[in-house]
C-alpha positions as CSV (number, residue, x, y, z in Angstrom):
1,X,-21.5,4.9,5.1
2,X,-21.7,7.7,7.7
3,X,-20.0,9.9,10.4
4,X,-18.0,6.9,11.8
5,X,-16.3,6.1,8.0
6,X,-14.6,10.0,8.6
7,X,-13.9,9.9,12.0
8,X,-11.1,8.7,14.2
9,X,-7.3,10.0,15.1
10,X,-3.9,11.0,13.2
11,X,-1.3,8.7,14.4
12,X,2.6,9.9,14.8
13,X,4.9,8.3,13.1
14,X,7.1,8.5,9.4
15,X,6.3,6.5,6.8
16,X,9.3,4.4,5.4
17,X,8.5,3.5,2.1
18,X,8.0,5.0,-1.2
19,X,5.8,6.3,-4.0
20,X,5.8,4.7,-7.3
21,X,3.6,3.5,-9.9
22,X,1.2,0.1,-10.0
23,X,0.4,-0.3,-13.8
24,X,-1.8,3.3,-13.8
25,X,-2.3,4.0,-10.5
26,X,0.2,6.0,-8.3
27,X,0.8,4.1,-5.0
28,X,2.4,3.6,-1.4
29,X,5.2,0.8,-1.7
30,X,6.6,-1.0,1.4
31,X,9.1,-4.1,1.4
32,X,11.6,-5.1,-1.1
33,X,11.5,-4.2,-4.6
34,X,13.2,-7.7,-5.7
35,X,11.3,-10.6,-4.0
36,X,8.5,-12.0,-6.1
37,X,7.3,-14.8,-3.5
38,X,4.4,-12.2,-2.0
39,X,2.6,-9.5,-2.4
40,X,-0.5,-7.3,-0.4
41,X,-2.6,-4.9,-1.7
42,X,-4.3,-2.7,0.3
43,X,-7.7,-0.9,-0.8
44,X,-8.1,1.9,1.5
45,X,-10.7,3.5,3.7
46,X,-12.3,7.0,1.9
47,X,-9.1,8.8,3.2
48,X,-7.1,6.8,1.1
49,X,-3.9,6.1,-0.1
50,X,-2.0,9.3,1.2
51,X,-3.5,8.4,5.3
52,X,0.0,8.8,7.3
53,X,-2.1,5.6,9.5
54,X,-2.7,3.2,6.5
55,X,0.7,3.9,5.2
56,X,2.1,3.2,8.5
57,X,0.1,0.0,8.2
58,X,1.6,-1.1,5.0
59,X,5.4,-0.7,6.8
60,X,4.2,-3.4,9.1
61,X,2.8,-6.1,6.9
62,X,5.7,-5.4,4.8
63,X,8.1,-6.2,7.6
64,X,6.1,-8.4,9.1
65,X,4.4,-10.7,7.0
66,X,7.7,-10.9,4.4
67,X,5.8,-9.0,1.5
68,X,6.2,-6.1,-0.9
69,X,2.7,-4.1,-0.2
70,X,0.8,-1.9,-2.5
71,X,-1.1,0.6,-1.1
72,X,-2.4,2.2,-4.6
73,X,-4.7,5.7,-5.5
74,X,-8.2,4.1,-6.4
75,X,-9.9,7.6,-6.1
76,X,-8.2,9.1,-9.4
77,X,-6.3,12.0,-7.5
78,X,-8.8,13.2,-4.8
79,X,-8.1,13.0,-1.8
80,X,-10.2,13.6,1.6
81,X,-8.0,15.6,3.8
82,X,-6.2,13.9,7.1
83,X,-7.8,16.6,8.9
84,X,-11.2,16.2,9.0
85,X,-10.4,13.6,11.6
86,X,-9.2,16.8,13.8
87,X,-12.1,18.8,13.1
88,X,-15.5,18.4,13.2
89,X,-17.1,21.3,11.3
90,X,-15.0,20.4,8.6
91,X,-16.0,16.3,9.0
92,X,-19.8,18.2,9.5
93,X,-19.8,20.1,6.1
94,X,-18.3,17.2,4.5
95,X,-20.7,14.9,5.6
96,X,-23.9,16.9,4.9
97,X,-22.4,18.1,1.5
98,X,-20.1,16.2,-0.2
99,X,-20.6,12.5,1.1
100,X,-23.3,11.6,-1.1
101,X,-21.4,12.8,-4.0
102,X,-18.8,11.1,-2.7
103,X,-19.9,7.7,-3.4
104,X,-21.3,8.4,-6.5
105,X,-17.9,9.1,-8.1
106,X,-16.4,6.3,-6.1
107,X,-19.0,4.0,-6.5
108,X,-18.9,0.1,-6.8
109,X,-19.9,-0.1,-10.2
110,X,-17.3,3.0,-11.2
111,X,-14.3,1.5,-8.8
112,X,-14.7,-2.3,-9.1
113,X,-12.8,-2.5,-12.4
114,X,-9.9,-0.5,-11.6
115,X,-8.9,-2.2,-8.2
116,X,-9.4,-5.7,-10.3
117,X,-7.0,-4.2,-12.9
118,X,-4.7,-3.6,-10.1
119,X,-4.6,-6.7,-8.6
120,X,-4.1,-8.4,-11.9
121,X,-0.5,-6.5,-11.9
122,X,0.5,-8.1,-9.5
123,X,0.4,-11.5,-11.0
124,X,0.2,-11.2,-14.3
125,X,2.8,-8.2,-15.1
126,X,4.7,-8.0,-11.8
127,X,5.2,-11.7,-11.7
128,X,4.1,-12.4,-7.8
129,X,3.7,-16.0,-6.9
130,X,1.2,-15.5,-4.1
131,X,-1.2,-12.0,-3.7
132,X,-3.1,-11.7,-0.6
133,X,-5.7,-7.9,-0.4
134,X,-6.9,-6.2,3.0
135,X,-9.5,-3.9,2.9
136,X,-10.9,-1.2,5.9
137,X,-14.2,0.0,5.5
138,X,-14.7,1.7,2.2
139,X,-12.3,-1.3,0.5
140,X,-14.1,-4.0,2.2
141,X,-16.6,-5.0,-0.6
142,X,-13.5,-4.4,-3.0
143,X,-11.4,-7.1,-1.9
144,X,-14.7,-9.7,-0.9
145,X,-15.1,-9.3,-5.0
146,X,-11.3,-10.0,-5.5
147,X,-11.9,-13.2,-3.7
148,X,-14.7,-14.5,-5.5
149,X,-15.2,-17.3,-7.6
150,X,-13.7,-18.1,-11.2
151,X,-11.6,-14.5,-10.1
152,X,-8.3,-15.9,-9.5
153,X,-6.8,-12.5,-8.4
154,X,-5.9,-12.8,-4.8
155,X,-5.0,-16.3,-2.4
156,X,-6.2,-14.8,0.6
157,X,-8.1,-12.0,1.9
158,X,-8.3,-9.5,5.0
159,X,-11.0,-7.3,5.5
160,X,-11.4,-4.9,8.5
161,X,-14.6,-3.0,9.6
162,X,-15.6,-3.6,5.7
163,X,-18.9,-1.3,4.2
164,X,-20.9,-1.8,1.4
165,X,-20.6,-5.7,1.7
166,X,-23.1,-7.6,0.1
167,X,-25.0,-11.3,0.8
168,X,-24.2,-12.1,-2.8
169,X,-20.2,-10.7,-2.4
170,X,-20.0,-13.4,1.1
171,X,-21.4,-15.9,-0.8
172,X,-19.4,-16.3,-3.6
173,X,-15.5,-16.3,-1.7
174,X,-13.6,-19.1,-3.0
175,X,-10.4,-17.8,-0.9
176,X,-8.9,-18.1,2.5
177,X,-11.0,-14.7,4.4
178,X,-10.4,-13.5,7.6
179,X,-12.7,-10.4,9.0
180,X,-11.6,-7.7,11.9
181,X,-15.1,-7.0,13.1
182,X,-16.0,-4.6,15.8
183,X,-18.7,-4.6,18.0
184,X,-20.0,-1.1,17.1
185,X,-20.3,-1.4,13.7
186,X,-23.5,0.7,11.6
187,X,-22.2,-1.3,8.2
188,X,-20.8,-4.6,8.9
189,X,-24.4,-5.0,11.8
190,X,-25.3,-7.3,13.4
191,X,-27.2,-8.8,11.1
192,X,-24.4,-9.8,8.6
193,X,-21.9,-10.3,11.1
194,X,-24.7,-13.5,11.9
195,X,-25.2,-13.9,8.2
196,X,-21.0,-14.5,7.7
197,X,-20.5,-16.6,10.3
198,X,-23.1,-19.0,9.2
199,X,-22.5,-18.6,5.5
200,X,-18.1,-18.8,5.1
201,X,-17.4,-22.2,7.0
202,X,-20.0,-23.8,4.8
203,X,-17.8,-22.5,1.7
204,X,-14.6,-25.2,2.2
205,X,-12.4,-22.1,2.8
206,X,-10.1,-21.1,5.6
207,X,-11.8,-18.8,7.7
208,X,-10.9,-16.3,10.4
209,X,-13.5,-14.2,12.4
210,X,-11.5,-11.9,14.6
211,X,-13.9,-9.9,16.7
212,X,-13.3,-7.1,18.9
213,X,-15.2,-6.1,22.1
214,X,-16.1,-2.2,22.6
215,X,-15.1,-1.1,19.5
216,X,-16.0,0.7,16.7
217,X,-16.3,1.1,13.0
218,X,-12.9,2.4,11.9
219,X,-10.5,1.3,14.8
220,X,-8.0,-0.7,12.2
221,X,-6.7,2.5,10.4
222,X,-8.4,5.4,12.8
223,X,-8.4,4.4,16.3
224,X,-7.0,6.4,19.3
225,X,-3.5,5.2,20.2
226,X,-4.0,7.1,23.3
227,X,-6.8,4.6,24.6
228,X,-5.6,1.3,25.9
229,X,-8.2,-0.1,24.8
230,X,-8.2,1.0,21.3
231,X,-4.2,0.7,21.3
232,X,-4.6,-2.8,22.1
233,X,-7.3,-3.5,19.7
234,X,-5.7,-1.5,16.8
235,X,-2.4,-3.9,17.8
236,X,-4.1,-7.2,17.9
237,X,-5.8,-6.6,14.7
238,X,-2.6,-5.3,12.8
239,X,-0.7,-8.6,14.3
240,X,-3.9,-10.8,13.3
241,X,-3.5,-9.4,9.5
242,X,0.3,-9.8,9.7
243,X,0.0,-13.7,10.8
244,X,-2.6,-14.4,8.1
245,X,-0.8,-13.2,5.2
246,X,2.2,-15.0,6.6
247,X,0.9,-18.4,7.0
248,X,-0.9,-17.8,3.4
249,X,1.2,-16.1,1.2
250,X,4.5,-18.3,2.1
């Protein structure tokens, strides 16, 4: 994880749902609080659950895909400001300072448990009949691991732009997956984007490789709305997300 996993643009707009509690963790909810048919968890990128863009997100599936989404704190309170997207000294110290620390506190062996213990709310105490889990970047790997054999955590999965994804993680999905992959991607490369495509259709499981010329790491929850071809990119991807969690959640 690098400079492109901090980078990107504020987008306007006023988040319409709420804060409240998912067993633990304090989190973003959008949708109805009475339907049990579906729910989506989001596992955020390293600006996490308070990013006006991913909260923004989570207003859209909700509406869009019929589903109560969860948007939940996985990084115990902390919180990397909005603005270091706005300025770059303070993305620069960040970066040479506290990144390395960073994912030490938040690493997979210290966060895997938690965001399983989250998605088992869902089912198990909040009674959902169908879960589907996107992740962007940072909360790729996190919801490849919900999706993985003998789990039974999530029906579907989403993953955007994911980082820290493993051979082993690709390999064991036993769940519909779909991937928003860039072309300009220093963690999803080339290299596993050829690995995926080869590996999931030999799984027996739906599949959807969505792939997106000229752009880069982080365009699903940081792109420039003021670039057509970002806009339209950052569009397609939140509609592809949308139609997958409605055909497989309902």
């Amino acid at each position: 994880m690098s400079h492109c996993c901090v980078s990107g643009f504020q987008w306007n707009g006023k988040p319409q749902g709420r804060e409240t509690k998912l067993g633990n963790f304090n989190a973003y909810v959008a949708g109805s609080d009475t339907q049990k048919d579906a729910a989506i968890m989001i596992v955020s990128d390293m600006l996490g659950w308070t990013l006006t863009n991913t909260r923004l997100l989570a207003d859209h599936f909700a509406k869009e895909a019929n589903a109560t989404v969860y948007l939940p704190d996985f990084f115990e309170g902390e919180v990397v400001p909005a603005d270091i997207l706005d300025d770059e000294k303070t993305r620069d110290e960040f970066l040479a300072r506290e990144l390395k620390p960073w994912l030490e506190r938040h690493s997979k062996a210290n966060r895997a448990a938690p965001i399983h213990d989250a998605a088992k709310v869902l089912k198990q105490d909040l009674g959902y009949k169908k879960v589907g889990a996107i992740g962007y970047c940072w909360g790729g790997w996190a919801v490849f691991q919900l999706a993985a054999k003998g789990k039974n955590m999530v029906d579907c999965i989403s993953a955007a732009h994911p980082s820290l994804l493993t051979k082993e993680e690709i390999n064991e999905l036993a769940v519909p997956v779909q991937i928003l992959a860039p072309e300009h991607d220093m963690s999803f490369t080339p290299e596993l984007k050829e690995y995926t495509n080869k590996t999931i259709p030999a799984l027996g499981i739906e599949y959807d490789y969505q792939y997106f010329p000229k752009l880069m790491h982080g365009f699903g929850t940081r792109g420039d709305p003021n670039d057509e071809t970002s806009k339209k990119g950052m569009e397609r991807a939140k509609n592809a997300a949308s139609a997958w969690f409605g055909t497989h959640l309902h």
